[in-house]
C-alpha angles and dihedrals in degrees: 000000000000106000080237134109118239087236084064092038092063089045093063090039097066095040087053086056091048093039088053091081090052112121088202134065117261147183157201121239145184129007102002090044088051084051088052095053097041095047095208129095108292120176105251118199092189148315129292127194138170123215134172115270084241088058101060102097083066087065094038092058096058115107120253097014128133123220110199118204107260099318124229124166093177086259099055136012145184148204083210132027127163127154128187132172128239121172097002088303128120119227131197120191113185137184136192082018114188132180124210119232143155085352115315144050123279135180129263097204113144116217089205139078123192120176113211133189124244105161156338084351093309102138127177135195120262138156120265125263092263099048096039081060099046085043092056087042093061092046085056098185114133099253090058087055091049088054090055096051084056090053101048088042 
């Protein structure tokens, strides 16, 4: 068992088979990177997901997404944000992703690189255990806490 849907299965399963062309690492993040460690069901919103700024034409050329201008929401922002649905799923993808805190921007750029299972052999990237903690930490909502909580339980 995942902790994820099989809406949102078969939603990483179609951006695997676009990110395999993807000449950098990525990842996904969040909630549906906290279900995949936790391996039981988790509510998951969307998708996140975390490219290279030099793969993001392979997100552009997707149909039906939407590319934003450099995204900021005052919390997070991006050199490059796009989302798209597929399956009834919502997908980010996100690039040059940067947090604020204590006053100024800093990266969100994971050192690690799991790769979990979610199923028939389909695995995707995620942070490790550790670093998807510290990660959610730094974010500090309280849904971020809450995921924490799922991940040491």
């Amino acid at each position: 068992m995942t902790g994820l849907s099989v809406a949102l299965c078969d939603a990483l399963a179609r951006m695997a088979g676009v990110l395999r062309a993807a000449t950098k690492p990525w990842w996904v993040i969040a909630g549906a990177a906290v279900a995949l460690h936790a391996r039981r069901p988790v509510a998951v919103g969307d998708i996140d997901i975390l490219i290279g700024i030099e793969d993001a034409a392979l997100i552009r050329e997707l149909p039906g997404v939407r590319v934003r201008a450099p995204d900021d929401n005052g919390l997070f922002r991006s050199r490059f944000y796009a989302a798209l649905e597929a399956n009834g799923v919502e997908i980010e993808c996100m690039a040059g992703f940067e947090l604020h805190r204590a006053g100024r921007w800093e990266p969100v750029q994971p050192r690690s690189r799991v790769m979990m299972d979610v199923n028939d052999g389909l695995t995707v990237p995620v942070p490790d255990r550790d670093e998807m903690v510290a990660m959610l930490m730094r974010f500090g909502r309280e849904k971020d806490l809450a995921r924490i909580a799922l991940l040491n339980g």
